[in-house]
C-alpha positions as CSV (number, residue, x, y, z in Angstrom):
1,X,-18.1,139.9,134.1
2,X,-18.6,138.3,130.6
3,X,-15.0,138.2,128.6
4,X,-15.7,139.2,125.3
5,X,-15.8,136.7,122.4
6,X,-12.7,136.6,120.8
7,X,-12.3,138.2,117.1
8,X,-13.0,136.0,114.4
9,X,-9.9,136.5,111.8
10,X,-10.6,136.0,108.2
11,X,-7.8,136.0,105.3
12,X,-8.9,135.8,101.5
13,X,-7.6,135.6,98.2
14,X,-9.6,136.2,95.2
15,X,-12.1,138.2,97.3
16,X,-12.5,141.5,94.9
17,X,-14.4,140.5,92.3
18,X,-17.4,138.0,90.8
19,X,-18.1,135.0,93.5
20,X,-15.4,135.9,95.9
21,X,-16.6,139.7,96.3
22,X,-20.0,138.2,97.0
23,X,-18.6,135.7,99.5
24,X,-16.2,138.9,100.9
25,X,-19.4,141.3,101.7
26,X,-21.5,138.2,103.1
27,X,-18.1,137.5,105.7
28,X,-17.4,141.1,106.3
29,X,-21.8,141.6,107.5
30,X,-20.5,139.4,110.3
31,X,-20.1,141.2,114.4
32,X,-16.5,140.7,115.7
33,X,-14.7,139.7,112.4
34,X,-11.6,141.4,110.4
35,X,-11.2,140.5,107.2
36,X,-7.9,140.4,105.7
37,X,-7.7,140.6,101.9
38,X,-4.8,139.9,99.4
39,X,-5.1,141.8,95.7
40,X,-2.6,142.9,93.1
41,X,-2.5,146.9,92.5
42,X,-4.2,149.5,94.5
43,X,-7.8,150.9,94.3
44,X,-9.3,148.1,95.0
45,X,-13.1,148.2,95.7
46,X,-13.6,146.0,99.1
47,X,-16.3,146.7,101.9
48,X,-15.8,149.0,104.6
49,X,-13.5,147.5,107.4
50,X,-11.6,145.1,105.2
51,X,-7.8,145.3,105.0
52,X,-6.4,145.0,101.8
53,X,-2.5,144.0,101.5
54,X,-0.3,143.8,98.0
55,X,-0.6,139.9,96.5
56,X,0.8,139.3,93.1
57,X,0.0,135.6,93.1
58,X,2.2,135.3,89.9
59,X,5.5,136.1,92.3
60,X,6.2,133.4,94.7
61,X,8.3,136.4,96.0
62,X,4.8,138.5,96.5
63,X,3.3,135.6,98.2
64,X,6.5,136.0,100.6
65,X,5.8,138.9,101.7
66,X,2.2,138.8,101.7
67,X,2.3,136.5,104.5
68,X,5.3,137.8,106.2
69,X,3.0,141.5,106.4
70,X,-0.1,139.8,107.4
71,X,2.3,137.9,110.1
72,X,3.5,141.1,111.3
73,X,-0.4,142.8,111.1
74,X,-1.2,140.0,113.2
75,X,1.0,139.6,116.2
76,X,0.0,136.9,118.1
77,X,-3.8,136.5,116.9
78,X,-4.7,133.5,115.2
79,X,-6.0,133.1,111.4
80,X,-9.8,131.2,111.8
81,X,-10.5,131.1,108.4
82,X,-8.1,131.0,105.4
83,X,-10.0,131.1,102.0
84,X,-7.5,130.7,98.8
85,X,-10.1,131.4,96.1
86,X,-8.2,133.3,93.4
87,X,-7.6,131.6,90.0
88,X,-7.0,132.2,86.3
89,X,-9.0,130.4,83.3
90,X,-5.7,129.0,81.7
91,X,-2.9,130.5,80.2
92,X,-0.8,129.8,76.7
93,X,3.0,128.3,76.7
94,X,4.8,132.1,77.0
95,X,2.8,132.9,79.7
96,X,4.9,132.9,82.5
97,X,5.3,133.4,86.4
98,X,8.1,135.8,88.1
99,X,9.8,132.8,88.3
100,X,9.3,131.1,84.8
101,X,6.8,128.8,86.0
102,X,3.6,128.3,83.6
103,X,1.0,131.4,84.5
104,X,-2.3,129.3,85.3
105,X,0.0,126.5,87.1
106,X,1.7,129.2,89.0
107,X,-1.2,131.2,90.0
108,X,-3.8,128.6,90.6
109,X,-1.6,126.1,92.1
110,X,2.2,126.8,93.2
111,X,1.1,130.5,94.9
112,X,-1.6,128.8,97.0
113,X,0.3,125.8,98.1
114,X,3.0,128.2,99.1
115,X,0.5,130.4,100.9
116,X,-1.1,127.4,103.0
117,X,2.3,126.0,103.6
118,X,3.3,129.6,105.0
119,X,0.0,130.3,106.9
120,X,-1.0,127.3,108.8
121,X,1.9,128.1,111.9
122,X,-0.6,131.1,112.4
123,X,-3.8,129.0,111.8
124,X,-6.1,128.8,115.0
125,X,-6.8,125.3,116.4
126,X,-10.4,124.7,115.0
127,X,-9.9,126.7,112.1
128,X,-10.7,126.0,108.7
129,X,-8.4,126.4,105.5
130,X,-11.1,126.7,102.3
131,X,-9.1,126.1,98.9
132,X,-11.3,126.8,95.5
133,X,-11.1,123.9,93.5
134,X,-13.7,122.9,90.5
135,X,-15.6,120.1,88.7
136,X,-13.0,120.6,86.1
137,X,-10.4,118.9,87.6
138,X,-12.5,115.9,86.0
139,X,-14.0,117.1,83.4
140,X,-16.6,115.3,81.4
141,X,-14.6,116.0,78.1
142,X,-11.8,113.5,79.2
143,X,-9.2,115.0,75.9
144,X,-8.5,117.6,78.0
145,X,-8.7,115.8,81.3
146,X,-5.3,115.2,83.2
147,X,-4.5,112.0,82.8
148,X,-1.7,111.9,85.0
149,X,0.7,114.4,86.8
150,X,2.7,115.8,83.7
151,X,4.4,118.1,86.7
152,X,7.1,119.1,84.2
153,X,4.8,120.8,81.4
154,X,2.6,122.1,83.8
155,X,5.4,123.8,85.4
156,X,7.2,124.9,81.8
157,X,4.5,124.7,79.7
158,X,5.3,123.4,75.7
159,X,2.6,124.8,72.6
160,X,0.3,121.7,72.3
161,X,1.1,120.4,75.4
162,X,-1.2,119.8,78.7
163,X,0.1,122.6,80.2
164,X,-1.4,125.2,77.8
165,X,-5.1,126.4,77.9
166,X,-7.9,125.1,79.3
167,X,-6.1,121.8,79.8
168,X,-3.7,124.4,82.2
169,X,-6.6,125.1,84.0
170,X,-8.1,121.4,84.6
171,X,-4.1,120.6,85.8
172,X,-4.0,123.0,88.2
173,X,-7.7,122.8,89.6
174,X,-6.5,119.1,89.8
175,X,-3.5,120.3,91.9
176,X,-6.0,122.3,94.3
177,X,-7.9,119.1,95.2
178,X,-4.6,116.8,95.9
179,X,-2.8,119.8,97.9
180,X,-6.3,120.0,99.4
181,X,-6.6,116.1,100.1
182,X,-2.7,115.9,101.2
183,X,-3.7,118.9,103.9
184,X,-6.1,117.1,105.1
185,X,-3.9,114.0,105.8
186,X,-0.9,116.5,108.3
187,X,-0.6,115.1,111.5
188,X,-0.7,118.6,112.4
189,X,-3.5,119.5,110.8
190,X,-5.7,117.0,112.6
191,X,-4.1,117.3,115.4
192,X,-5.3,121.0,115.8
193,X,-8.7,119.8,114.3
194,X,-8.4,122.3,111.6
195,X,-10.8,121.4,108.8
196,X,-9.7,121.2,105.5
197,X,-12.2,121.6,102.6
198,X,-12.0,121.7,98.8
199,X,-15.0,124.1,97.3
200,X,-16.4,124.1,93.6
201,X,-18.6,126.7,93.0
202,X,-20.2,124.7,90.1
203,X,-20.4,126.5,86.6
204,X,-20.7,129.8,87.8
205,X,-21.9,132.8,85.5
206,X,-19.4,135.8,84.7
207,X,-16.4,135.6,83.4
208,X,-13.5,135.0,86.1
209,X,-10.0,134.9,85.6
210,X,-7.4,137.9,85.8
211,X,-6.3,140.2,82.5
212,X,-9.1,137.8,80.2
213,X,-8.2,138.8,76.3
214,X,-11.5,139.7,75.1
215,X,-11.1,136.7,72.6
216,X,-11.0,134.2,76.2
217,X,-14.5,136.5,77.4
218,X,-15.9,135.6,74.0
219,X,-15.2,132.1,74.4
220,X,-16.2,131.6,77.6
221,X,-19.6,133.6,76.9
222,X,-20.2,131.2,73.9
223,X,-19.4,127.7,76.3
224,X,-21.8,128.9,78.8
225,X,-24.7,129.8,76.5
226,X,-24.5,126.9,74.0
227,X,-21.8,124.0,75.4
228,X,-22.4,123.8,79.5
229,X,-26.5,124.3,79.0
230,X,-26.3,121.0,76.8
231,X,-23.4,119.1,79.0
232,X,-25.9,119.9,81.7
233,X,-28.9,117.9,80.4
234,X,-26.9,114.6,81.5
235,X,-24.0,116.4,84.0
236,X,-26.1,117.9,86.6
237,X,-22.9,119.5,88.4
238,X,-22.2,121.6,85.0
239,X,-25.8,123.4,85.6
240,X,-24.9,127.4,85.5
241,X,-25.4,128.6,88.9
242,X,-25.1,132.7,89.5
243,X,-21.9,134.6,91.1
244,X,-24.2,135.8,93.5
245,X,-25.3,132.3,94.7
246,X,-22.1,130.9,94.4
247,X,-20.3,133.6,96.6
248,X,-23.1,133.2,99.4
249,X,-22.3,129.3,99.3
250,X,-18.1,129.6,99.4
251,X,-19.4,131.9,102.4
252,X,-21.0,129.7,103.9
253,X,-18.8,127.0,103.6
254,X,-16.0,129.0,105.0
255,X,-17.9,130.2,108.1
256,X,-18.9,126.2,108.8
257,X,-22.6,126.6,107.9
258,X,-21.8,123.9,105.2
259,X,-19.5,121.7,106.0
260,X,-18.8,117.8,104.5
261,X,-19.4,115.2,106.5
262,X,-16.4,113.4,108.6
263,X,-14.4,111.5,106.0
264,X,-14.9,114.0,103.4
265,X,-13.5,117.1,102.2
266,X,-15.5,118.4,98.6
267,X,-18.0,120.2,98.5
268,X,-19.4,120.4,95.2
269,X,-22.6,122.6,93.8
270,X,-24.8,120.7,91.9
271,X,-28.1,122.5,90.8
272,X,-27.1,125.3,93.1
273,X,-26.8,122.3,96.3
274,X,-23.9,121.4,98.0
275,X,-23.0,118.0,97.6
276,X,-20.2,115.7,98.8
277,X,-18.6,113.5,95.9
278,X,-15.6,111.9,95.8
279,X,-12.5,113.6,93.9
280,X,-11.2,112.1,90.8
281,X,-9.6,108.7,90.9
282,X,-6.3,110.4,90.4
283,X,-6.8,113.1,92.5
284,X,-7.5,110.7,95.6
285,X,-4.1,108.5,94.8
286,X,-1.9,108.8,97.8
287,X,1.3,108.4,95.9
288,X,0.1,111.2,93.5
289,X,-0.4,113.4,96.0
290,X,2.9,113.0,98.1
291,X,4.7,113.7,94.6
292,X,3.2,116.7,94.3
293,X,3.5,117.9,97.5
294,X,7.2,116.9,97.2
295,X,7.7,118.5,93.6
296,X,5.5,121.5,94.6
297,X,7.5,122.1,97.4
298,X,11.2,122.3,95.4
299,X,9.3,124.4,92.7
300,X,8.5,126.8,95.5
301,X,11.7,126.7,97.5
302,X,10.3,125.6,100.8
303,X,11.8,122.7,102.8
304,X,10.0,119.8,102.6
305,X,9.8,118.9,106.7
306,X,9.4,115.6,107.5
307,X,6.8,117.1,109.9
308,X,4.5,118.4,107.3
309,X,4.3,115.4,105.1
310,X,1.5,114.2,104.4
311,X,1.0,110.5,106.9
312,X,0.1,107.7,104.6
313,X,-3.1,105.8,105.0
């Protein structure tokens, strides 16, 4: 007699609304898959069969726990596909983490680092570890482009400084692509053939980000009708592309429908197609990203394990 397959094992953050919720009900359709979700608050609206646990990505504590429940949900079955797609637009200099860390750096960046580093002992050999990154960590408007790692003001953000607003939100998407790229590079990692892919979702329509002031939506609404259409004409990868369509690609690139070819680990959306740039320069400097896997890790309070150091090239 046939054994059964085993269960496919799906965990996602930023799965409950806009692209994500499309990706969640596209994974979810799937025979023989349980979806684990993390959200903030209760009530939340997810498809039938998905298990939602408590995630407050702004508490490193949360995170903590988050993965010490799923751990214990779990038992011995293995994670397949680990999709960290939650994010914020940017935050100002008094918004701040449980811990005092910069909101959009904390959120974006620190929680999902922490998460990976915290997850990947459960990850199944072939599995794939999917971190939502964007075209804006180089953006075509190079003033508020991270010119280098200004860790620091990231971390405790100054008014004016690169660690405030939408330059907050190009530092951390930048972060997601290195901690991306420096996954990639673990020994154990590719030793256990897990594939590790950085997804942009191109200029997506709707606006994301968690508790938006209605002054943010109103911005936001205004760059995507009058800015983006015009950076478009000569920026191909800033063309506005649905939630819908989006979520159906992250989807697929999660379930290996879409996957970059060896060597590479972006996938980017341009007119709605998946494509396979390179990073930023910056974003693809080795040295860079050891320092902030190094510095990410002491923000965090993990040890930095010799074992799960990113091997030079």
């Amino acid at each position: 007699m046939d054994q059964a397959r085993p269960q496919r094992v799906v965990v996602m953050t930023g799965a409950t609304s806009e692209l994500g919720a499309h990706a969640l009900r596209q994974i979810v359709a799937l025979a023989n898959t349980r979806v684990f979700v993390g959200a903030r608050g209760s009530g939340r609206a997810v498809p039938n069969g998905v298990e939602v646990l408590p995630l407050e990505l702004a508490s490193l504590a949360s995170v903590r726990e988050f993965a010490d429940a799923l751990t214990r949900r779990l038992g011995d079955t293995r994670i397949n596909i680990l999709v960290l797609n939650a994010g914020i637009h940017g935050s100002d200099a008094k918004q701040r983490s449980a811990e005092g860390y910069g909101l959009a750096f904390a959120v974006n960046h620190l929680a999902h680092y922490l998460l990976a580093r915290l997850l990947l002992p459960n990850m199944a050999d072939h599995g794939r570890l999917v971190i939502t990154s964007s075209n804006m960590h180089n953006p075509p408007l190079k003033r508020i482009a991270p010119q280098t790692l200004d860790l620091q003001e990231w971390a405790h953000p100054t008014p004016n400084g690169s660690g405030v607003g939408i330059r907050s939100y190009t530092a951390s998407k930048l972060c997601n692509m290195m901690t991306a790229l420096s996954f990639a590079r673990l020994d154990e990692v590719n030793a256990r053939h897990i594939k590790v892919i950085a997804f942009n979702p191109g200029l997506t329509g709707g606006v994301g980000g968690r508790d938006a002031s209605a002054l943010q939506r109103a911005l936001v609404k205004l760059l995507t009708r009058t800015v983006f259409p015009v950076i478009g004409m000569f920026r191909p990868e800033f063309v506005m592309n649905t939630p819908e369509h989006s979520g159906n690609m992250l989807a697929n690139v999660a379930l290996g429908a879409i996957s970059p070819p060896p060597g590479r680990i972006y996938v980017s959306l341009v007119k709605g197609e998946p494509t396979f740039p390179d990073p930023s320069e910056l974003a693809r400097n080795e040295e860079a990203q050891d320092r902030l896997w190094r510095e990410s890790a002491a923000l965090v309070g993990i040890d930095r394990q010799p074992s799960m150091m990113p091997t030079l090239g």
